[in-house]
C-alpha positions in Angstrom: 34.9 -21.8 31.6 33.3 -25.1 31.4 29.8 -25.8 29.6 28.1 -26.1 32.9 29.2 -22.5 34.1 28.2 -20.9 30.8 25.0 -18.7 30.4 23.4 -17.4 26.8 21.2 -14.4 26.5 18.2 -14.0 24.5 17.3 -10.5 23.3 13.8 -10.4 21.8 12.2 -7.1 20.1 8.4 -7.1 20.5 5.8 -4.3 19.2 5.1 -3.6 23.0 8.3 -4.1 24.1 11.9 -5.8 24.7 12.5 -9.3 26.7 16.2 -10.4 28.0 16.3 -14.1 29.4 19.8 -16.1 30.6 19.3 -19.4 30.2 22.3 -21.9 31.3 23.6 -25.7 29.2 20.4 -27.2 30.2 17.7 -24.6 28.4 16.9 -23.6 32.6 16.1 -19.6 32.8 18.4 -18.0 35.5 16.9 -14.6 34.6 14.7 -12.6 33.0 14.1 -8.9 32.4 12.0 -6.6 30.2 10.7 -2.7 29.3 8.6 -1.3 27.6 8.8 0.0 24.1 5.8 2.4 22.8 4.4 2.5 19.4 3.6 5.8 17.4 0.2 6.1 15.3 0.3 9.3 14.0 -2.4 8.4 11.1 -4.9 5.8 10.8 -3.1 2.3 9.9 0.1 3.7 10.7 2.7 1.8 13.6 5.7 3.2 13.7 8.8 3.0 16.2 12.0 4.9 17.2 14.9 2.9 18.0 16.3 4.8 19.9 13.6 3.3 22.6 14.5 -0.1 21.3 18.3 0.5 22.4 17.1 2.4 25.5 14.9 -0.9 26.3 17.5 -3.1 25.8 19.8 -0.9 28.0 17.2 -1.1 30.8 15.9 -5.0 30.3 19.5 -6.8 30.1 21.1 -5.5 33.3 17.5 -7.1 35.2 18.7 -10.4 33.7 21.6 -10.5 34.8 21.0 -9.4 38.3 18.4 -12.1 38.4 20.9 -14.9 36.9 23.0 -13.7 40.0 25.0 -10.9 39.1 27.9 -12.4 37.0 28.1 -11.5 33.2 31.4 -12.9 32.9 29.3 -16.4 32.8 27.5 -15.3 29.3 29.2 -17.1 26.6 26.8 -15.5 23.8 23.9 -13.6 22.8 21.5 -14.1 20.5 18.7 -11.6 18.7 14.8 -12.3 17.6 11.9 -9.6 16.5 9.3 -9.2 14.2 10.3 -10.2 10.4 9.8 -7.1 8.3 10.2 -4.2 10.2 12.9 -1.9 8.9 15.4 0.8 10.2 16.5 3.1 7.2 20.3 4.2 8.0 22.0 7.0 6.0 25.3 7.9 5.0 26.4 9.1 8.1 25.0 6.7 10.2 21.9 8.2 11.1 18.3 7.3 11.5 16.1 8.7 8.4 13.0 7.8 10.2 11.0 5.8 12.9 10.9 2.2 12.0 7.5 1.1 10.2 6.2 -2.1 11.5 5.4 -5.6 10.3 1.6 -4.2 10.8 1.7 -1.2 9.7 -1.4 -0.8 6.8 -0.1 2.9 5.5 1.3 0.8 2.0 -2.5 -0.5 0.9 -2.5 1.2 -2.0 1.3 0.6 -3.2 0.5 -3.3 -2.1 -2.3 -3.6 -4.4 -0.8 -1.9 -7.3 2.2 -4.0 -7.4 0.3 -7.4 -7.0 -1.9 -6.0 -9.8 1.6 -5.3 -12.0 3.9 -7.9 -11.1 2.4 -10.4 -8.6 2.9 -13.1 -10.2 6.5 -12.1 -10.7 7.0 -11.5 -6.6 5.3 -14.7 -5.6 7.7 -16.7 -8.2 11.2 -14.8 -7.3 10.0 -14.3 -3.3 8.1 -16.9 -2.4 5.0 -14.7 -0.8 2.3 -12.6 -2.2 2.5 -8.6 -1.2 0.7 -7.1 0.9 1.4 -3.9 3.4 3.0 -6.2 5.6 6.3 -6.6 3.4 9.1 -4.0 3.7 9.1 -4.3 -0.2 5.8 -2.1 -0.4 6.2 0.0 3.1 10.0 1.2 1.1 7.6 1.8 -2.1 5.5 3.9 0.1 9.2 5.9 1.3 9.8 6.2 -2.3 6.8 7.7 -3.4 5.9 9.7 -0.2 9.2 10.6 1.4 11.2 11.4 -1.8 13.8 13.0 -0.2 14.4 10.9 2.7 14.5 7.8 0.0 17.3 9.2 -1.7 19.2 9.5 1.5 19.1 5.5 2.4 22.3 4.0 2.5 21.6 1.2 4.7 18.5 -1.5 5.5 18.4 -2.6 8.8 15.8 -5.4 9.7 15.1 -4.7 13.6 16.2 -7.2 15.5 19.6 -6.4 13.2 19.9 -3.2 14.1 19.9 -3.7 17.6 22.0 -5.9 17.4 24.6 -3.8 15.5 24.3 -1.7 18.7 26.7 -4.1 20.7 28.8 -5.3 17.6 28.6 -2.2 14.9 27.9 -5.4 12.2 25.9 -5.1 9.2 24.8 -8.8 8.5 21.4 -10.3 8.3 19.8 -14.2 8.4 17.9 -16.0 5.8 14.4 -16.3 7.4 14.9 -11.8 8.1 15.9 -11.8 4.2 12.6 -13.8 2.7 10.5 -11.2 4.9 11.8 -8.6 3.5 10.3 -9.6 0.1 13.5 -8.5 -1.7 15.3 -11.9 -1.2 15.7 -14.9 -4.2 14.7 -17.6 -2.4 15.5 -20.1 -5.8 18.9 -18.0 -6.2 19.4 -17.6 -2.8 20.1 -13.9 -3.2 19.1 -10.6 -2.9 16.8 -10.1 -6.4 17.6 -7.0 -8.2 13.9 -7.2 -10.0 12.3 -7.1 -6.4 14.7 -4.1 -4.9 13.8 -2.1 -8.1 10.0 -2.3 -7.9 10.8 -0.1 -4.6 13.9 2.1 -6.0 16.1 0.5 -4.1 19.9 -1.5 -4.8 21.0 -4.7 -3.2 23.9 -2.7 -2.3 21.5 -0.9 0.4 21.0 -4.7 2.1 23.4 -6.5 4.1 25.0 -9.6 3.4 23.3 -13.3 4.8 24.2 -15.9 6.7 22.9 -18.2 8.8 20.7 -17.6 12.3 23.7 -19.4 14.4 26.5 -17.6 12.9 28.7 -15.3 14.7 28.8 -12.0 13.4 30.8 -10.1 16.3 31.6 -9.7 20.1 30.7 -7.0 22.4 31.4 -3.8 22.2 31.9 -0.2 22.7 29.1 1.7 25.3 26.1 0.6 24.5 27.3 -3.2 25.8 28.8 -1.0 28.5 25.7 0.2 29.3 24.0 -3.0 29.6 26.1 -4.4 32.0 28.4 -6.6 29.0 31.9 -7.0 29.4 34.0 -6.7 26.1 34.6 -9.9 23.7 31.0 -11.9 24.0 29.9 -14.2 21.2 27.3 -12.3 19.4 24.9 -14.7 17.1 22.9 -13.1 14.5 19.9 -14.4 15.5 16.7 -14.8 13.2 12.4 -13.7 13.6 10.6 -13.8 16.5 8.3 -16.6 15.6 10.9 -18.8 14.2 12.5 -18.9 17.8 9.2 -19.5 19.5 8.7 -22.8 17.7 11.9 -23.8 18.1 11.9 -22.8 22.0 8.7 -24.4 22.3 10.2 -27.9 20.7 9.5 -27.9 17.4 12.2 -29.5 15.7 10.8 -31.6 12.8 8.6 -31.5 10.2 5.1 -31.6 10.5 5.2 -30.1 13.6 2.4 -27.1 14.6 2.5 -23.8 16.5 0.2 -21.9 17.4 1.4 -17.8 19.0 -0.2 -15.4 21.2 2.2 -12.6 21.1 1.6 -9.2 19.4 0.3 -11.3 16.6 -1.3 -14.4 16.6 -0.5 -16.9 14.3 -0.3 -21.0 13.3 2.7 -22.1 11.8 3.9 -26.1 10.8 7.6 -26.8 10.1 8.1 -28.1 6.4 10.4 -30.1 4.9 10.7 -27.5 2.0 9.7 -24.3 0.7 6.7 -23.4 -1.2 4.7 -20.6 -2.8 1.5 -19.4 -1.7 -1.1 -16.7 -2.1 -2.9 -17.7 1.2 0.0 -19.1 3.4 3.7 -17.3 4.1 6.8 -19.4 3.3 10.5 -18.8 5.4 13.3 -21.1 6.0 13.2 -22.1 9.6 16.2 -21.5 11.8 16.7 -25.2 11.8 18.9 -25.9 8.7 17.3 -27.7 6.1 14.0 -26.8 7.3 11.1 -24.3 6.4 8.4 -23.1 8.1 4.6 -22.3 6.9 2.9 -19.6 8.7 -0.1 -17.3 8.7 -1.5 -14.9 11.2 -4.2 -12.2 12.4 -2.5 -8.6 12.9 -4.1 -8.0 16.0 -3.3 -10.5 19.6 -1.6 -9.3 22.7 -1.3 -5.9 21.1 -5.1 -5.9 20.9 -5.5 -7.2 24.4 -2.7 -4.4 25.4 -5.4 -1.8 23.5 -8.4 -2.9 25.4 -6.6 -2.2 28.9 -5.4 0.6 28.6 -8.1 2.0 26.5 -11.0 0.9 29.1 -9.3 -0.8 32.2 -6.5 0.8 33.4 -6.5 2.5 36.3 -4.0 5.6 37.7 -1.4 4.0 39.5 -2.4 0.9 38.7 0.6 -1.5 37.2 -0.4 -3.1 33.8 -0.1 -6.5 35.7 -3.0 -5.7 37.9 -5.1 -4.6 35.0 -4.7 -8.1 32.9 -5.0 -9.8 36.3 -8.5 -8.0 36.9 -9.3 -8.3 33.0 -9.1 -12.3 33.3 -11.0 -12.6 36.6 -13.6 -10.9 34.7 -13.6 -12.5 31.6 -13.1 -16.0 33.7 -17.0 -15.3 35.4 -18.2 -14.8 32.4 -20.2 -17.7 30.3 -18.7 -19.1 27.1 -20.1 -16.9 24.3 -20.3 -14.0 26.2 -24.0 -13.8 25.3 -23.6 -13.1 21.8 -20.9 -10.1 22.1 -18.8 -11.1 18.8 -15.3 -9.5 18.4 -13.3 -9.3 15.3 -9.7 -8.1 16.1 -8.8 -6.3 13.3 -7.5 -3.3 14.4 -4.8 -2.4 12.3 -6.3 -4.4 8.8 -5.9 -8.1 8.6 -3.9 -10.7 7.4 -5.5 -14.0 6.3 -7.1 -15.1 5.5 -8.7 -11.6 4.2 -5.4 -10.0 3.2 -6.9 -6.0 3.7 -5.2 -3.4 5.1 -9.2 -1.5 5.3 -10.6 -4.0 7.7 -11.8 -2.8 11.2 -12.0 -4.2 14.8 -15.7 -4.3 16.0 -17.5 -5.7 19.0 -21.0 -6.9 17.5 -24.0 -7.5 19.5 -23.8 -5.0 22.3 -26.4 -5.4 25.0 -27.5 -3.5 28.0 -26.8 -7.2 29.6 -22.9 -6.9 28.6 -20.7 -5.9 31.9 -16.8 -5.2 31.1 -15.7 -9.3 31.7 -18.0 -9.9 28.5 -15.8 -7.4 26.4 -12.6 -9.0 27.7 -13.8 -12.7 27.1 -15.0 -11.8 23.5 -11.8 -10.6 22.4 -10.1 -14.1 23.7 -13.2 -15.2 21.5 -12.7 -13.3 18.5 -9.0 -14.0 18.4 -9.4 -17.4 18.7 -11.7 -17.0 15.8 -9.1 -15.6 13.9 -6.8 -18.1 14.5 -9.3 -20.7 13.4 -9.4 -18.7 10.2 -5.6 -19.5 10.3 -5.5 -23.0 10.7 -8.4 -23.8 7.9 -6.3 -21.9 5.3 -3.5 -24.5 6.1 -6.7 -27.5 5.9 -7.5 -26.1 2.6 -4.1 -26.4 1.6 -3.5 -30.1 2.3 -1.7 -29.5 5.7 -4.6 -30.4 8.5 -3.2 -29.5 12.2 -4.5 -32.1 14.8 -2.8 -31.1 17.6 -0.3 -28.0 18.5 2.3 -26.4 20.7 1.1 -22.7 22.1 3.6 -20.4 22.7 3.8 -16.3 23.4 3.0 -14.0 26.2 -1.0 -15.2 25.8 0.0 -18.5 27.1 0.3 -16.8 30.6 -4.0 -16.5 30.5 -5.0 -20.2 31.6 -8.4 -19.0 30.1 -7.2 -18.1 27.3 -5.3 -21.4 26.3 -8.3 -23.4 27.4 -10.6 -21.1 24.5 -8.1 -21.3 21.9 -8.4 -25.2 22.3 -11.9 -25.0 22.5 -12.4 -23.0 19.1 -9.9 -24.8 17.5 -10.9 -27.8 18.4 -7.6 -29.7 19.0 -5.4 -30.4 21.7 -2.8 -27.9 22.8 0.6 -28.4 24.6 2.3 -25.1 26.6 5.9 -25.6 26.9 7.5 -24.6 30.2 9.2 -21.8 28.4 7.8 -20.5 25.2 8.8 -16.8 24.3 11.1 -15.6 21.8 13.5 -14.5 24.3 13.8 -18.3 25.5 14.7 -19.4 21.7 16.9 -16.7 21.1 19.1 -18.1 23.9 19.1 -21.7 22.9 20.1 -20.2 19.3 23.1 -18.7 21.2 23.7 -21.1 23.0 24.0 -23.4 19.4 25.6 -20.5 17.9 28.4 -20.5 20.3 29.6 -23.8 19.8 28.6 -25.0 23.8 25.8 -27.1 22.6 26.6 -29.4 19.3 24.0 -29.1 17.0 20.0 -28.0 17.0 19.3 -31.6 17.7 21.4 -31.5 20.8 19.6 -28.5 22.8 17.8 -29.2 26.0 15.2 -27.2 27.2 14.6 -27.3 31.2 12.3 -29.7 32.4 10.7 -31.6 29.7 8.3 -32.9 31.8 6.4 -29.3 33.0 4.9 -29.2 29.5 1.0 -28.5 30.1 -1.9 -30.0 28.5 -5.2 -28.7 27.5 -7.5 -30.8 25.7 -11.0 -28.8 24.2 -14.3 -29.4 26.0 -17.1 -31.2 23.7 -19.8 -29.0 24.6 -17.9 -25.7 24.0 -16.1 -26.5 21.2 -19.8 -27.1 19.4 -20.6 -23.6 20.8 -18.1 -22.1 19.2 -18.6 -24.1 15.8 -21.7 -22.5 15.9 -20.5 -19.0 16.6 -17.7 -19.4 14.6 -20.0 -19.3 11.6 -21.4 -16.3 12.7 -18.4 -14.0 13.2 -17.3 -15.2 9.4 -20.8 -13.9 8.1 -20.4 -11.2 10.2 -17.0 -10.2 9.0 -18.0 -10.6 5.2 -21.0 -8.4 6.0 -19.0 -5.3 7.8 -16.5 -5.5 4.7 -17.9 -3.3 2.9 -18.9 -0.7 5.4 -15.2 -0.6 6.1 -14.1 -0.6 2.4 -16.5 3.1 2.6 -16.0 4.5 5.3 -12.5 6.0 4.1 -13.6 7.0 1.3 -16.3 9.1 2.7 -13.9 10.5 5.0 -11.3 11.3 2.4 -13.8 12.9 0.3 -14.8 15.3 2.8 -11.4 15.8 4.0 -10.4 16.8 0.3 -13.5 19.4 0.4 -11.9 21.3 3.1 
């Protein structure tokens, strides 16, 4: 089969659910398809998956992208993973599933994070590369060890998500570089797993799988779940790497210097380095460009907390989630900039910078009889946007000033939302054509399969459909203004959220 015939399939895990795209040599989409995937919160702070949805998903998702590509899956020539760094599945000896999957934004490991930065954090920043916090699957496995004894003892395998799934179609046990450094268990100046870091959560590096690189190929299609999902025996299966690294790299960024900014689940703003660092404030991982790093930050809460105000407040019986978001941004869209004084701060499962607290809350602040539902929907764009610009001064204060950036994510789709981000942030913003994980996890394949020569050699569609969005003087200085207040705000209400548990486990322990 020649280069021109071939198509390569993304496969990209999400918190709210599971994306397949074909794209062909050129980086054109010939299909897409997607399900849902739901998220457990049994406690406060918790988020928490079964995987069996994730394979049930995929099941569902692929066979739509291929029917949209035009039926043939002969034509795939590989397959490529992405998801959410950190999120583990905890195998035992047998094979099974110990537990549902805790999640990059789970909070539930506060009090383990805190602990160990107060032991050994300077000993985790220099072997790791990243400061702990409940994001890391080191503290969420402390958490196992101290709460679910038993079930600790029973781990024989650590599966980082998207590798998991992937081991669905394969049955491999492998894991990429950027997965391994979000772990917080991985070397990153030996290159290694770290026996010091496994140990301050009882676990051996013989529980973790070996390394290699996002483009390698780790196996071929197999056995019924491929079956299931329409994939004949014997495809290329690339490892694949984290959701974020794939965006950028879908999105164009190639070099270093280069800025992203996401609307996905999270939010976050990301530049490409030349090399690694250490930071307290910003999060280091090798890019899936070789050679190449990536700096990154981010706010817990984006699409997912868009996903929790529709359904929560706008979603009507028999009413697709489409139609919701659709009447959500007509709404927000009539609605001035400011949305006359409603403030938002999107915390709603703790925050990551630049706060770094697992005990932060969402609020809406400013609540007037005045304020009609568009005003709650255009302060959360607000509020995230707000976050992000949190984001993007911890990189300022850190030498690495962003003048102008590429958005990608599901968020992009909101043409209000992209022109708010720019306004807040005050900096132009380019949308690539094609911008989801999904899309980047195919071009990986398509590099991992050996059809396209090198990164440097992937195309990506037409070039040309790239949109611009410059910010708008007069609400930028708006939001400069407001911007001020949802930081005073925020350092106001952290308190009252610091207490409010406390109260609550107090009387709870009086019962």
């Amino acid at each position: 089969m020649s280069a021109d015939d071939m198509l390569f399939l993304g496969v990209d895990l999400g918190a709210g659910g599971l994306k397949a795209t074909l794209v062909d040599a050129a980086g054109r989409v010939r299909g897409t398809g997607s399900a849902d995937v739901s998220t457990a919160t049994p406690h406060p702070g918790w988020s928490e998956q079964d995987p069996a949805l994730w394979t049930r998903a995929m099941i569902d998702a692929v066979p739509r992208a291929i029917a949209e590509a035009g039926g043939r899956p002969e034509r795939i020539a590989a397959i490529s993973f992405s998801a959410g760094a950190h999120s583990s599945v905890l195998v035992g000896a047998n094979g099974e599933v110990l537990r549902p999957a805790i999640l990059w934004n789970d909070q539930r490991s506060g009090v383990e994070s805190r602990e160990l930065d107060e032991s050994q954090g300077g000993e985790i920043l220099a072997v790791g590369g990243n400061r702990v916090s409940p994001t890391w699957t080191l503290p969420q496995l402390a958490w196992v060890a101290r709460h679910e004894p038993d079930l600790h003892r029973r781990i024989r395998r650590i599966y980082v998500a998207k590798d998991w799934l992937r081991a669905q179609l394969t049955g491999d046990w492998t894991t990429d570089r950027t997965d391994a450094v979000g772990t917080l268990f991985f070397d990153i100046e030996r290159d290694a797993w770290s026996p010091f870091l496994c140990g301050l959560a009882g676990i051996s590096v013989d529980q973790l799988p070996p390394v290699v690189e996002p483009s390698a190929r780790v196996g071929a299609t197999a056995g019924p779940v491929a079956s299931a999902c329409g994939l004949p025996d014997g495809i290329a299966v690339i490892c694949g790497t984290s959701d974020t690294s794939v965006e950028a790299f879908g999105g164009g960024a190639g070099g270093a210097g280069e800025a992203t900014v996401k609307l996905a689940t999270a939010a976050t703003v990301s530049v490409v380095a030349a090399r690694g660092g250490r930071s307290r404030t910003l999060i280091n991982y090798p890019y899936v460009v070789p050679g190449l790093w990536y700096t990154i930050t981010g706010t817990n809460s984006c699409a997912s907390a868009h996903k929790w105000l529709r359904d929560r407040f706008f979603a009507r019986p028999g009413e697709s989630g489409h139609a919701a978001f659709e009447r959500m941004e007509t709404a927000a869209a009539a609605t001035k900039p400011g949305s006359e004084g409603l403030l938002f701060h999107p915390y709603l499962t703790g925050e990551r910078a630049p706060h770094w607290d697992p005990l932060l809350r969402a609020d809406f602040l400013g609540i007037t009889m005045r304020h009609q539902p568009g005003h709650f929907v255009r302060s959360l764009y607000e509020g995230i946007a707000f976050s992000l610009r949190d984001c993007r001064d911890l990189f300022a204060g850190e030498g690495l000033p962003i003048g102008s950036a590429r958005l990608v994510g599901g968020g992009t789709k909101s043409l209000l939302w992209r022109q708010i981000v720019a306004d807040v942030l005050g900096i132009e913003i380019r949308v690539p054509e094609n911008n989801e994980a999904s899309y980047g996890a195919a071009l990986l394949a398509a590099v991992g399969s050996g059809a396209v020569a090198d990164f440097s050699a992937v195309r990506r569609g037409d070039a040309g459909a790239e949109a611009v969005i410059r910010p708008d003087p007069a609400r930028a200085a708006l939001y400069d203004d407001l911007f001020g207040l949802y930081r005073q705000s925020q350092a106001a209400m952290a308190g009252i959220y610091h207490a409010i548990p406390a109260i609550l486990a107090r009387y709870e322990a009086a019962r």
